[in-house]
Structure formats: structure tokens, C-alpha cells
C-alpha positions as CSV (number, residue, x, y, z in Angstrom):
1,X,37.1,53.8,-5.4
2,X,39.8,51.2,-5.7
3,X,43.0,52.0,-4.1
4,X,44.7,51.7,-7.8
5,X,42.5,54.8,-8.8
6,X,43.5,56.8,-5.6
7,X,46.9,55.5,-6.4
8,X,46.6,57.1,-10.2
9,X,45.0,60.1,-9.1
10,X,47.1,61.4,-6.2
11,X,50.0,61.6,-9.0
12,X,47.9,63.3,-11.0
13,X,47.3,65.9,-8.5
14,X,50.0,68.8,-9.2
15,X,53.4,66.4,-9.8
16,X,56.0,68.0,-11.2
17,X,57.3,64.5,-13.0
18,X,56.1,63.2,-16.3
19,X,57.1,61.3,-19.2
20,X,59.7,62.4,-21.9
21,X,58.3,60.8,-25.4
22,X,59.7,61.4,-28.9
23,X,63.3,61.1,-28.7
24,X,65.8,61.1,-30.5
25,X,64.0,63.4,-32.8
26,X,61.5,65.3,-31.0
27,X,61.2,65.1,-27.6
28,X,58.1,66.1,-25.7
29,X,57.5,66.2,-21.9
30,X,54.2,66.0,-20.5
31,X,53.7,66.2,-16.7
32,X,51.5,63.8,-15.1
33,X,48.5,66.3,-14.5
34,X,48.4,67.3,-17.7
35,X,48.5,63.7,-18.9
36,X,45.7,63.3,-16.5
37,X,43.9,66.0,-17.9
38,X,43.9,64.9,-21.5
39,X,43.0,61.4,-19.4
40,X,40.1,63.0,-18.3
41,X,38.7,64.2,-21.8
42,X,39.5,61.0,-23.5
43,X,36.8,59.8,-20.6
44,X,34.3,61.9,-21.0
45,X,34.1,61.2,-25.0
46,X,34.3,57.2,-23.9
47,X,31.5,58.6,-21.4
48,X,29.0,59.8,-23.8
49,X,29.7,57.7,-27.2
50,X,29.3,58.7,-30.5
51,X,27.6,57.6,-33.6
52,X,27.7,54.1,-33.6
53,X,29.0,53.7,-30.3
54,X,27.8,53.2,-27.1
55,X,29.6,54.9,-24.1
56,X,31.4,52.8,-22.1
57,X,30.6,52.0,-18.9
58,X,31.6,50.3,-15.5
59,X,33.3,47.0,-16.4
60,X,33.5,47.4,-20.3
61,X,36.5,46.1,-22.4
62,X,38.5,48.3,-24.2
63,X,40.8,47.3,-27.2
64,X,43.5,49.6,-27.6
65,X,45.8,49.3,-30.9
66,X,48.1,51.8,-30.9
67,X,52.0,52.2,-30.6
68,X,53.2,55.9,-29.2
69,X,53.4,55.6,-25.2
70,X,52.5,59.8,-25.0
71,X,48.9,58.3,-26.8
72,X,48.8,55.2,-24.6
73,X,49.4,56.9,-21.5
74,X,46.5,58.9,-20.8
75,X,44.4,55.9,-23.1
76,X,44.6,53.8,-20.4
77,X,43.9,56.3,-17.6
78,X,41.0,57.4,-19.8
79,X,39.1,53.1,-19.5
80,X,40.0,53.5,-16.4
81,X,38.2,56.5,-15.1
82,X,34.8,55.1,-16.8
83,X,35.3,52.3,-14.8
84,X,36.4,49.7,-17.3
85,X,39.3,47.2,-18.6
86,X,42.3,47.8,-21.1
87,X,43.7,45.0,-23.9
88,X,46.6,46.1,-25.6
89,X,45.8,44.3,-28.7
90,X,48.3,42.2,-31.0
91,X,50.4,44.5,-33.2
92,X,50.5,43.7,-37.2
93,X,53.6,44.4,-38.4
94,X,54.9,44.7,-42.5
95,X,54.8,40.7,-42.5
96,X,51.9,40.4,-41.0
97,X,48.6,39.4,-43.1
98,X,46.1,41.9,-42.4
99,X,43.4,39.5,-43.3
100,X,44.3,36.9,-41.1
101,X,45.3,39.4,-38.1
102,X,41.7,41.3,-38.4
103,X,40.2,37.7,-37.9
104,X,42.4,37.3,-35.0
105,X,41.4,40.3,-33.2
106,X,37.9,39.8,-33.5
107,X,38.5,36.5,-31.5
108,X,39.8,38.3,-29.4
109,X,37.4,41.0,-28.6
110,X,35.0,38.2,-28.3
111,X,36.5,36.3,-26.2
112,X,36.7,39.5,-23.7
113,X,33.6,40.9,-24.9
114,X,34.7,44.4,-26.1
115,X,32.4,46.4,-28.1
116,X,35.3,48.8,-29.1
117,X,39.0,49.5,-30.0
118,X,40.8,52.6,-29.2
119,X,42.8,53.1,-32.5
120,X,45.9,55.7,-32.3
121,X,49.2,56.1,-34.3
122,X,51.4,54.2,-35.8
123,X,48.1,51.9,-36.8
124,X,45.4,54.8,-37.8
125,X,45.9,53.2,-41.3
126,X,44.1,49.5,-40.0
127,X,40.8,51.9,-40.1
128,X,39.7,50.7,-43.2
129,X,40.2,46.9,-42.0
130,X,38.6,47.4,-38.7
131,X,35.6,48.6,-40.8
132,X,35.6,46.1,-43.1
133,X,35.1,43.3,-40.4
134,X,33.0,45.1,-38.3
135,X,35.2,46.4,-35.4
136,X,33.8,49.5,-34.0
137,X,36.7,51.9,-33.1
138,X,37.6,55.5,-32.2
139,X,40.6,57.2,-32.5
140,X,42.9,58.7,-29.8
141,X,43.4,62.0,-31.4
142,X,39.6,62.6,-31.7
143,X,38.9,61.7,-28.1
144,X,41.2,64.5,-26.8
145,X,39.6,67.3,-28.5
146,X,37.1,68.2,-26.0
147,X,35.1,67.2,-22.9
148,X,36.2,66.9,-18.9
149,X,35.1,63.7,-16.5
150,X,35.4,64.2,-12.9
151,X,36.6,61.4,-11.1
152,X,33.9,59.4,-9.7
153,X,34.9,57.3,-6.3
154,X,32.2,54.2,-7.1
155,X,33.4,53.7,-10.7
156,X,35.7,50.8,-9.6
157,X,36.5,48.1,-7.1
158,X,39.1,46.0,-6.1
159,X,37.8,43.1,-7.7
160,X,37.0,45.0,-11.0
161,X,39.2,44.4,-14.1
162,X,41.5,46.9,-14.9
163,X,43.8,44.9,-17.3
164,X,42.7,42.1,-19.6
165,X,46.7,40.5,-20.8
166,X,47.0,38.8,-23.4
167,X,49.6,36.2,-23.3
168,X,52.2,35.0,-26.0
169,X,51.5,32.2,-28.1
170,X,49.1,31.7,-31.1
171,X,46.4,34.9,-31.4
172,X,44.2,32.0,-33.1
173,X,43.7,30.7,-29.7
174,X,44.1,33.7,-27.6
175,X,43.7,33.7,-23.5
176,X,44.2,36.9,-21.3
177,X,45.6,37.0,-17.9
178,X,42.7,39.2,-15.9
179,X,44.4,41.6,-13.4
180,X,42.0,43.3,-11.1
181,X,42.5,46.5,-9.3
182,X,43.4,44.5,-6.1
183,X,46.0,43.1,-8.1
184,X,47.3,46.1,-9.7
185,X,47.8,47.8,-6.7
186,X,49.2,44.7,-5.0
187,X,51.8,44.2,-7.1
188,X,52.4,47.8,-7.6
189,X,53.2,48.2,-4.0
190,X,55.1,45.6,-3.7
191,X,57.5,46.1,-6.4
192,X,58.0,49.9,-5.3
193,X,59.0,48.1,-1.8
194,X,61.2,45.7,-3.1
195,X,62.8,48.3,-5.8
196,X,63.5,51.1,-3.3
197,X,62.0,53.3,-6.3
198,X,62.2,57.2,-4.8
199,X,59.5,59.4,-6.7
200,X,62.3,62.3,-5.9
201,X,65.4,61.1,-7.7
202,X,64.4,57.7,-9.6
203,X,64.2,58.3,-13.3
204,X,63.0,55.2,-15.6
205,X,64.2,55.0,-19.3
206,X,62.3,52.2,-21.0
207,X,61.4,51.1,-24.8
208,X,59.8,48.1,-24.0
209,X,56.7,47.2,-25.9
210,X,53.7,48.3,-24.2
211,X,51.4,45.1,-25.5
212,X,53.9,43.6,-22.6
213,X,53.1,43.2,-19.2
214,X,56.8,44.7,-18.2
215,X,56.3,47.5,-20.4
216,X,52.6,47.9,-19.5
217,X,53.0,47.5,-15.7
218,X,56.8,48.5,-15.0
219,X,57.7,51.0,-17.4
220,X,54.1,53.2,-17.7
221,X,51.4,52.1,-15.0
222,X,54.2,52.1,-11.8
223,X,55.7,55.8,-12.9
224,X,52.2,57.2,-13.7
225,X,50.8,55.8,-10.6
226,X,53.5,57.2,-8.3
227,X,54.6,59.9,-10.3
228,X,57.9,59.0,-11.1
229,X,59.5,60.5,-13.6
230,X,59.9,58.6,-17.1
231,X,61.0,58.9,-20.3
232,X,59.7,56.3,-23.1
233,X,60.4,55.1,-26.7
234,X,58.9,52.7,-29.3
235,X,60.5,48.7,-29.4
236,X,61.5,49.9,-33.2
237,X,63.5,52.9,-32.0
238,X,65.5,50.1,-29.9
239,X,65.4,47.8,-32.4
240,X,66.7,49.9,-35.3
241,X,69.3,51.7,-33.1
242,X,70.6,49.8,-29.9
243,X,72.9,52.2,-28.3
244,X,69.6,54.6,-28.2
245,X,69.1,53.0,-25.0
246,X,72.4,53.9,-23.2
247,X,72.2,57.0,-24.8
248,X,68.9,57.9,-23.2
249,X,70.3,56.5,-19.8
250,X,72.7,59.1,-20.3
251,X,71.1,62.0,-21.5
252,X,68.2,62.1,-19.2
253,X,69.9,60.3,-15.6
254,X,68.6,57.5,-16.1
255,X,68.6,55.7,-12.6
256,X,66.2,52.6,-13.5
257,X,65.8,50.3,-16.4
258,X,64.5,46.9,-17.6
259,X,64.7,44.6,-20.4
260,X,64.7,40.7,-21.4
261,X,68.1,39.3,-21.2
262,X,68.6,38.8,-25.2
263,X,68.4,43.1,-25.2
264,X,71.0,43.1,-22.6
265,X,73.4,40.7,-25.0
266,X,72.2,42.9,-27.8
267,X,73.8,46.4,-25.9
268,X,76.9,45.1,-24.6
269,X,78.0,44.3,-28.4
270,X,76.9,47.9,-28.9
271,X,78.6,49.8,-26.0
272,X,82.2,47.3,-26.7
273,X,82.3,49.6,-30.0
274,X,81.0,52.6,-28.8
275,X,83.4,55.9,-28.6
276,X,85.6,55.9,-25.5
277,X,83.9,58.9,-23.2
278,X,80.3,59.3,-25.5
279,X,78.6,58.0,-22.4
280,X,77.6,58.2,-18.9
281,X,75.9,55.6,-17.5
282,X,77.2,56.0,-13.7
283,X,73.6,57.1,-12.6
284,X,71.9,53.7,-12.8
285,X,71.4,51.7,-10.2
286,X,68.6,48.9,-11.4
287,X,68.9,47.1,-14.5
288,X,66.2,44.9,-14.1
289,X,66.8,41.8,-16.2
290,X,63.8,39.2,-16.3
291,X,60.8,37.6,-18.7
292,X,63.3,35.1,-19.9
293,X,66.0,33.1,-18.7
294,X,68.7,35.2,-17.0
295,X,72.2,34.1,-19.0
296,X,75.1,34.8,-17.0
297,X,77.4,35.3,-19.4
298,X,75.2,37.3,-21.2
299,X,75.1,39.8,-18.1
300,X,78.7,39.7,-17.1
301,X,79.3,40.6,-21.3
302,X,76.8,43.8,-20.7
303,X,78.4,44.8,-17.0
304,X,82.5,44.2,-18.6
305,X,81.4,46.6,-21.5
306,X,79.2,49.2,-19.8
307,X,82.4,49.3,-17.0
308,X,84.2,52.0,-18.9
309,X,81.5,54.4,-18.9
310,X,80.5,54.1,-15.2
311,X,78.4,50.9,-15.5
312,X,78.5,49.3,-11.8
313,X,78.0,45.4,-12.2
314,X,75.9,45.6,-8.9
315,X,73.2,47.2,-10.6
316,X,71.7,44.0,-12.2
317,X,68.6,42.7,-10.4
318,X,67.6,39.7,-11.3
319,X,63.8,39.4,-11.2
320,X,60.9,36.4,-11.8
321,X,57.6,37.8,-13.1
322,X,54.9,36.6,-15.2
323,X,51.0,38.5,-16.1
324,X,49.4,35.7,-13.5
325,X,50.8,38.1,-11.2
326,X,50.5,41.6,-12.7
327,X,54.4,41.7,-13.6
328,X,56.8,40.8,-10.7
329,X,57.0,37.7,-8.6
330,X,60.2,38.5,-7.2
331,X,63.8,40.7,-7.0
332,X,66.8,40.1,-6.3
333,X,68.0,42.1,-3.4
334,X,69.1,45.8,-4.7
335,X,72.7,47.0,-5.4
336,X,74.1,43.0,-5.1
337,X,74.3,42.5,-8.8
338,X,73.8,38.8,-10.1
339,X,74.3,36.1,-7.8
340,X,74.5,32.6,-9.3
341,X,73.7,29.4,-7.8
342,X,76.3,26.7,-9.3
343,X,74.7,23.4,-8.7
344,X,75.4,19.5,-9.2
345,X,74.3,18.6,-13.1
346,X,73.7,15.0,-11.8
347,X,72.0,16.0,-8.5
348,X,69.8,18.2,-10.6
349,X,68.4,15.8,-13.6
350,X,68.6,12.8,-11.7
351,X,67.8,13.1,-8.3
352,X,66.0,16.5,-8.9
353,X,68.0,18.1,-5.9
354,X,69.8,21.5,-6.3
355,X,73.2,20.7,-4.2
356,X,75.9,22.8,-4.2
357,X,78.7,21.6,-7.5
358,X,82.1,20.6,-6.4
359,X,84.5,19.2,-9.1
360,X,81.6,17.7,-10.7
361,X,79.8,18.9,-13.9
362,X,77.7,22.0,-12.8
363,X,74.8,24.1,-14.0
364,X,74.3,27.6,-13.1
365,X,70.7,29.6,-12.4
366,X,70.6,33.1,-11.1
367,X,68.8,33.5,-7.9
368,X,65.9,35.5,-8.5
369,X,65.5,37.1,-5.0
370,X,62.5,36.9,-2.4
371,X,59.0,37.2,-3.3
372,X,57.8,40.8,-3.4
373,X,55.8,41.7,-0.1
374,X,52.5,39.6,-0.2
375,X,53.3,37.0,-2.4
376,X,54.3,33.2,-1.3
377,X,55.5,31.1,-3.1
378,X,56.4,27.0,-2.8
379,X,57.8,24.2,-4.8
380,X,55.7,20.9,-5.3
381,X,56.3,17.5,-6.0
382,X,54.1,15.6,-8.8
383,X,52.3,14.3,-5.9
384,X,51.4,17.3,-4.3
385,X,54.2,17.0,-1.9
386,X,55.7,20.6,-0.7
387,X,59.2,19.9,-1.0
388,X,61.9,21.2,1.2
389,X,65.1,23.7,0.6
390,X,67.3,23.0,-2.8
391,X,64.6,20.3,-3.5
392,X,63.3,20.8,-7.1
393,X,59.7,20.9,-8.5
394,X,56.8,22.8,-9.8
395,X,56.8,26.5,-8.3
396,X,53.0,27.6,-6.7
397,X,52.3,31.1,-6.2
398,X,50.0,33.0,-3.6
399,X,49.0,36.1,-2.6
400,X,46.9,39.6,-3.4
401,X,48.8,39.6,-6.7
402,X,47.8,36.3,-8.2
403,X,44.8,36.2,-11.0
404,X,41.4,35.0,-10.1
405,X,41.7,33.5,-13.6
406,X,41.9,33.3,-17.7
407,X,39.5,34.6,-20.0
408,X,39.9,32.3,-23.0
409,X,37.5,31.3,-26.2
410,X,35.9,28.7,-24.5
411,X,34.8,30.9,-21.1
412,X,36.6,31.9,-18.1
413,X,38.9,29.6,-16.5
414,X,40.3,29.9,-12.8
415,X,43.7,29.8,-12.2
416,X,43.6,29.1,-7.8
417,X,43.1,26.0,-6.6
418,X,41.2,25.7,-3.3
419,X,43.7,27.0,-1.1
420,X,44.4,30.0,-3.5
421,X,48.1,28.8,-4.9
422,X,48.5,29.6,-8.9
423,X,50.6,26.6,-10.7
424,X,52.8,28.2,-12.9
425,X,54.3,25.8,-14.8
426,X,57.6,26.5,-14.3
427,X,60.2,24.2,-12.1
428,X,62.1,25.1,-9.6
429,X,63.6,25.6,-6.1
430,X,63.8,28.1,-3.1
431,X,66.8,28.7,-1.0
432,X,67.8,30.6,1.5
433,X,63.8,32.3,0.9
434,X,65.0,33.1,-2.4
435,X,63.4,31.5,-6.0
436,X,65.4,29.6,-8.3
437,X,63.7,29.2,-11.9
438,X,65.7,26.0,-13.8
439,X,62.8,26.3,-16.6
440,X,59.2,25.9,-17.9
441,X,57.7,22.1,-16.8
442,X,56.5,21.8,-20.7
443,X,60.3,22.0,-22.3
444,X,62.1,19.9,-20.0
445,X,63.7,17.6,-21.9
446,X,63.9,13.5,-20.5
447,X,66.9,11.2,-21.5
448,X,68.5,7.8,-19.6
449,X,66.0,9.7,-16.9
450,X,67.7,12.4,-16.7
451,X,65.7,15.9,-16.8
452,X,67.4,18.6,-18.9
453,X,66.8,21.7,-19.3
454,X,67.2,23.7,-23.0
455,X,68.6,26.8,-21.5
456,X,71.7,24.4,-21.5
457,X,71.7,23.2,-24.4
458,X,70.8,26.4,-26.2
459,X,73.4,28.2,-24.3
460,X,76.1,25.4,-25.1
461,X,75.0,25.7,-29.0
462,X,75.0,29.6,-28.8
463,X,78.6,29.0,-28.3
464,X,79.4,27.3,-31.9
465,X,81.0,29.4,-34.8
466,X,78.8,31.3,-36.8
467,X,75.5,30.9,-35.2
468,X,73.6,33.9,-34.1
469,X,74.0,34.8,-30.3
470,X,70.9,34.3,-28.5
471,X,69.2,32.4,-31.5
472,X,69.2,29.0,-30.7
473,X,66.3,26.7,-29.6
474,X,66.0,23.1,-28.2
475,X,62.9,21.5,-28.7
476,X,61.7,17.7,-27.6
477,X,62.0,15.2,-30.2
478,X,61.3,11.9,-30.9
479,X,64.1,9.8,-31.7
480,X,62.9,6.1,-32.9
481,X,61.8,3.2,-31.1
482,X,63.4,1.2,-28.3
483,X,61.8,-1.6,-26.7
484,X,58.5,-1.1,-28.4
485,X,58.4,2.4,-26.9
486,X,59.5,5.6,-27.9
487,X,62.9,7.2,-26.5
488,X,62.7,10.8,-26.3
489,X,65.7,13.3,-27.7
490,X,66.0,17.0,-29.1
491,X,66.9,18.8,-32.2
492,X,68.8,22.1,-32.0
493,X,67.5,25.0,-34.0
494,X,70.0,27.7,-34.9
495,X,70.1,31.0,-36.9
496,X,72.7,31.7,-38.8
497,X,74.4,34.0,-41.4
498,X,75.7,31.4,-43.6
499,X,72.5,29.4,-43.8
500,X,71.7,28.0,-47.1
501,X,75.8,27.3,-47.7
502,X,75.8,23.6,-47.9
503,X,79.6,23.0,-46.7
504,X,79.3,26.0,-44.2
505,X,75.5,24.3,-42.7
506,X,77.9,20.7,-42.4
507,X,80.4,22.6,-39.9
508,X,78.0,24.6,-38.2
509,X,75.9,21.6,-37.2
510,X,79.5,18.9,-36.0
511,X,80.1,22.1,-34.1
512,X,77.0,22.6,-32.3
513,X,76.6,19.3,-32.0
514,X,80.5,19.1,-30.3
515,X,79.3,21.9,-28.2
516,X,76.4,20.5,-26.8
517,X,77.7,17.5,-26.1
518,X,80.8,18.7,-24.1
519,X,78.5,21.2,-22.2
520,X,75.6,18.7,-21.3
521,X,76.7,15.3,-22.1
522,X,73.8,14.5,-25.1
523,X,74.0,14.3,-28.9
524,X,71.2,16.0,-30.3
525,X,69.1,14.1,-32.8
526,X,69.4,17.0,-35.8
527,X,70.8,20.2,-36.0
528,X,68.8,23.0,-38.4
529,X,70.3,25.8,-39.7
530,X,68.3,28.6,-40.7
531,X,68.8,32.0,-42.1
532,X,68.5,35.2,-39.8
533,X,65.1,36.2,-38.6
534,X,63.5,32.8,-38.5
535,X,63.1,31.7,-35.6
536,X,59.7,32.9,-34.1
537,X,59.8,35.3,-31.2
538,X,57.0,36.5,-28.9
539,X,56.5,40.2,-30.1
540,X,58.8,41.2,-26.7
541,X,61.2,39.3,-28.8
542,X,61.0,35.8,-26.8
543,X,61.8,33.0,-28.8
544,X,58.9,30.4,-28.6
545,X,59.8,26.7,-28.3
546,X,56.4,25.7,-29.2
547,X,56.1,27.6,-31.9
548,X,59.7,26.4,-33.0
549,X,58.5,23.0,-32.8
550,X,55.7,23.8,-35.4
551,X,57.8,25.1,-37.7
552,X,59.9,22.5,-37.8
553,X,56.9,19.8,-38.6
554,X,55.9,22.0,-41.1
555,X,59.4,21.7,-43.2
556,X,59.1,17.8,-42.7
């Protein structure tokens, strides 16, 4: 048995902690055993089939389309006991085109060669669709009627799959990250280490999306695997009601949470108008902020208005993670809140070299902390060169923690190269052992040979009246010929209220454009204004460059 299952089952073995599900309106609290124990009937129905369906067996794919974490939950333990690998498949949503999603996730089954879907609420209504293109399912509430599976000790390995993750970007051309018990419980480990997580006091409030790795990994594998205690609600519950989250964090103790940085921006609004004295949010200690870049302003916005209701800055960790590792790469030390680097702009996009900024124009990155126990990591010239401290290039990865590889349409594809380091496509630095991400390789932006980052610029344009905090995007451009050769520039994208008012779109854009100038020292090629909810956005609610970019051939 892999040390992940002896991990999963020691919590299941009379805990008294479990996860909270349900709230505001209903909440339900299930201990770990007996989440294990409906775990253990799911199993035994995957086990034996049914009609139609062959049971599954070691090292089968599992699909799994559902939404409710107290379903999801023992779901995943269920694959797990029989030995074989969970996908949390793509979620449709009320825009999305059935058709054309059903299409998509038979690519995907495919492409990871799974022969069933675990189908559970708030989707039980995609039956029909799944049936109508051939997509063998079951549903959750069926499996936990009946049945018992006792644990067997050879139904996994360390090098068997236990996750298959799919990663952001087009579902037409889908690729999962595959995580392998070794991994798992690598990066498990090592984030409990570097956390200081205490099964006896820690309690983890989370509504992150569990089709994401940091909801998937963080916020339900890590408390079900060491039994902490945890209480979970949907993406929409956040979504449709923000302060929920504080709320929860004050209701239930919360000592540990985690979200993308736009959620953090998002709640400080919230909490600057909330009722003096409504809240308590003195117990946390570890706001983990990570799986985008960090803004500090953004944070110091969150800490300034949680302060009043107990809020200590110092619980902000700064963390680097990615699903080519599970979820974390590395934290920032505990209880030191966000420490910023404040470097030279020319040193940086000239020279490449992260020097300390004196009275010269500066950029700012947070410092991401050291690698979690077992994982290395490196920055690298284009030649291969492994550069030195504050010296800027592409960051390697390796350790227990890294992927063997993709699974994509075209066959499996490793990610290590001889000597086992993972390239992850993002640049940046290490000092003082800790990682600095400046941003992804792909969207560095070059002008007069300089190498900007969009970060910048999208945080200089955030900045101009009437655009939507944290919905601006800088993408590469070309901007005309010079020389017989191309010149490369940028055009801002930004949301905004007032889209589609002529005079109000001609003020928005001299602003942005005076913003990003003054902040960076480049004139963007265009500015485009668009109306609210535009902008496409992983479904964690990451805005995508790429697909930004796509968008805005398509209007040309």
C-alpha cells in the first residue's frame, strides 16, 4: 500500500474531526470515519459494476462531475480504494454549450482512457447528455446505498496515479498533470511541514473550486488525509456572497485559509463596509495567497481592512505552487506576513539582474519563501547556464513532488529532463534560498530590449478611473514594421462599467494609457474597453492572457 493510502486511512481510523458542508443554510458535519465509511461503499459498488459497467479496477480513470465537496469527499476516497485515478472534469456552467462541452469531455476521457464518470449534484441534470454521447456514468447518491470494501494493502503503489489534473486553457486541447501517490504524499508532507498545520487546533475554511489543484489538494485531500478539521463551500456561495468567507472564518475558528489574490482584493472591499464588531477573524493565522501573481497592494488593502476585526497582517503566506508538483512549490516562512523584494526596473529588463532599487525606478515581487522539504529548485539561463543569487531566468524544479509527465491527445509526454529537473516556464530568481516569481516566460513582453513583465502594466492600468480592479490584461502585440522587421508592443485590455459610452471609453483609455506609461515607461499600442464579465478567466477565476489574445483577433 502506498504511503498516501496509509496516510488516508489512519485519519479514517476513529478521528474526531471532519468537514462542515452546507453553510449558510444547512450545515452538516461529517466525521472523517464516517466519510470513510460511505468511502468504502462507494468502492465496493465501483468494485462490482453494474449494468453496463465494468468495475473498476487497479489503475482505472475515473471522471468525476460533480460540485458538493460532502459528495466529492468520500468520491475520491472511493477511486482510490479500488486502486485507481480521479479527474475532476470541466464544469458547464448557464453559458456554457452543452453540445460543445459533452464533445470536450469525451476528449478528455480519451485522452486518460476513462471508461466512466462519477456524476453527483449540482450536474445530475447532464444525465441525459452524457447518454446521448455515449459516456457511461453513475451517480454518487446510488453508490452509497449499500456495499462495504475492505481496504486492500496491494491495491496501489507509489508510482500509481492517484490524480489525473487537468490544466487551464482550452478543454479542445486538453492535457492533465499526472500525480502519483509518491507525489501526493510528497507534497502532502511537505506542505504540513512547512505550514506548521496542527491536526489538534488548525481548522481550514475553504470555497475553492475543487476541479483546482488548491482546492483539490489543500483544502480536501491534506485535511482528510491528516484529519484536520474542515469546513467547505461551493465557488458560487463565494461568488454570490463574499463576506461568507470571513463570516465562516468567524463562525467556525477558522485558523487556515487560501485563495488566489483577485479573491483577497475582492474581500477587503467587502469587510471595508462590513458592520463595526459583526466579525472575528483574530483566530487565523495562514492566509495562504498563491496560483496567481501576489499584488501587494492588493494584500496590504485585505490586512488594513480585516485590522479592525482582529486581522493580523502577519498572517499572509505567500506561496508558489503549480499541478507539476501536486499543489505547493514553496511558503513563505509562517507568521512574517508579505515580504516584498523592491528591485532595480533597469537592472531587471535590461541586464536581467534582480539588484536591490535605490532612487531609481523599482518593481516589486513578493518573496515566495523556501522550497517545501524535498523540492529543489534553480534558475537557468537560455543556455543552460545555472545562474547565481538575484540573477534572473527560467525556474527548474526537482524533487519527489515533481510529475513524471502529461497525458495529452497526442500520448503521454514527460515532463523531467535527464537529470530529473521540471522547466516550468516561469522566470525568475532565488535569494537568500527563497523563490522570486517575476512571471510566465510566454508573456514577457520585449521593447528597446527591455523585458517587461504584464503584472506591471496590468497593475499600473488597474489604477485608471473606472476600470474594474483586478480586470485588466496585457498581451504581446505587434506594432508595425521597423527595418524590415517587426517591433514588438502590447495592447491593454480592460473591463469596465461604462463600456460601450463612447466619450467615457476616450478617457478611460488616455488614462490607462497615462498610467502605464508613468508606472513602466511604455505606451501601449491600443487600449480596449470592454463591458464587465468579458475577460476570460480560468474557472478558479484566473484571467488567461492567451485566451485574451484570442479574443481580441477575433473582434479584428
Amino acid at each position: 500500500m502506498s504511503r498516501f493510502l496509509a496516510m488516508l486511512l489512519d485519519s479514517a481510523d476513529g478521528s474526531p474531526r471532519g468537514m462542515t458542508t452546507g453553510e449558510p443554510g444547512e450545515p452538516v458535519r461529517h466525521t472523517w470515519p464516517q466519510v470513510h465509511a460511505t468511502a468504502r461503499r462507494m468502492a465496493a459498488a465501483l468494485r462490482s459494476g453494474a449494468a453496463g459497467v465494468l468495475g473498476l479496477e487497479r489503475g482505472g480513470a475515473v471522471g468525476v462531475l460533480a460540485g458538493q465537496p460532502v459528495t466529492i469527499a468520500p468520491a475520491a476516497q472511493a477511486v482510490w480504494l479500488c486502486g485507481g485515478s480521479v479527474t475532476m472534469l470541466h464544469q458547464p456552467t448557464a453559458r456554457t454549450d452543452l453540445a460543445a462541452w459533452a464533445q470536450d469531455t469525451v476528449s478528455v476521457l480519451r485522452m486518460i482512457d476513462a471508461r466512466l464518470v462519477l456524476l453527483g449534484a449540482p450536474f445530475d441534470a447532464l444525465a441525459p447528455v452524457l447518454t446521448e454521447y455515449g459516456i457511461p456514468f453513475r451517480t454518487l447518491d446510488a453508490l452509497a446505498e449499500n456495499g462495504d470494501l475492505e481496504p486492500d494493502a496491494a491495491v496501489a503503489g507509489e508510482d500509481d496515479t492517484a490524480l489525473l489534473q487537468l490544466t487551464s486553457g482550452s478543454t479542445a486541447e486538453p492535457k492533465a498533470v499526472r500525480i502519483t501517490h509518491r507525489n501526493l504524499y510528497a507534497n502532502l508532507s511537505g506542505m504540513v511541514e512547512a505550514s506548521r498545520l496542527d491536526v489538534e487546533r488548525d481548522v481550514m475554511v475553504s470555497w475553492l473550486p475543487l476541479f483546482h489543484d488548491m482546492g483539490m489538494v489543500g483544502f480536501m485531500t491534506v485535511p482528510m488525509t491528516t484529519g484536520l478539521e474542515l469546513v467547505s463551500v461551493t465557488p458560487a456561495d463565494f461568488l454570490t456572497r463574499p463576506l461568507l468567507w470571513a463570516e465562516l472564518i468567524s463562525k467556525h475558528g477558522g485558523t487556515v485559509t487560501a485563495a488566489p489574490n483577485f479573491a483577497y482584493a475582492v474581500l477587503a472591499r467587502q469587510l471595508a463596509r462590513a458592520e463595526e464588531g459583526s466579525l472575528d477573524l483574530s483566530t487565523l493565522r495562514i492566509a495562504l495567497n498563491g496560483a496567481e501573481p501576489i499584488d501587494p497592494d492588493a494584500v496590504e488593502a485585505f490586512t488594513s481592512a480585516g485590522a479592525r476585526f482582529g486581522l493580523r497582517p502577519e498572517s499572509v503566506l505567500a506561496a508558489y505552487g503549480m499541478a507539476e508538483t501536486a499543489l505547493g512549490v514553496s511558503f513563505a516562512p509562517v507568521e512574517t506576513g508579505l515580504q516584498v523584494d523592491t528591485i532595480d526596473a533597469e537592472q531587471l529588463e535590461e541586464h536581467r539582474r534582480a539588484v536591490p532599487a535605490g532612487d531609481a525606478p523599482a518593481r516589486r515581487f513578493p518573496r515566495l519563501g523556501p522550497t517545501l522539504p524535498g523540492i529543489e529548485a534553480r534558475a537557468v539561463a537560455d543556455d543552460g547556464r545555472v545562474l547565481g543569487e538575484r540573477e534572473v531566468g527560467v525556474l527548474q524544479l526537482r524533487g519527489e513532488s515533481v510529475t513524471p509527465g502529461y497525458l495529452t491527445v497526442d500520448g503521454p509526454v514527460a515532463t523531467q529532463d535527464a537529470e530529473g529537473w521540471l522547466d516550468t516556464g516561469d522566470e525568475g530568481y532565488l535569494v537568500d534560498g527563497e523563490v522570486v516569481v517575476c512571471g510566465r516566460r510566454k508573456d514577457v513582453i520585449i521593447m528597446g530590449g527591455r523585458n517587461i513583465y504584464p503584472t506591471d502594466i496590468e497593475r499600473a492600468a488597474a489604477t485608471a478611473a473606472d476600470v474594474r480592479a483586478g480586470n485588466t490584461v496585457a498581451v504581446r502585440a505587434l506594432a508595425g514594421a521597423e527595418g524590415g522587421r517587426h517591433r514588438e508592443s502590447f495592447t491593454v485590455v480592460v473591463e469596465s462599467r461604462r463600456a460601450g459610452d463612447h466619450e467615457a471609453e476616450q478617457l478611460i483609455r488616455k488614462d490607462v494609457i497615462g498610467c502605464v506609461v508613468s508606472a513602466v515607461g511604455v505606451r501601449p499600442a491600443e487600449v480596449v474597453v470592454l463591458p464587465p464579465g468579458s475577460l476570460p478567466k480560468t474557472p478558479s477565476g484566473k484571467l488567461r492572457r492567451a485566451a485574451t489574445a484570442e479574443l481580441l483577433s477575433s473582434r479584428a
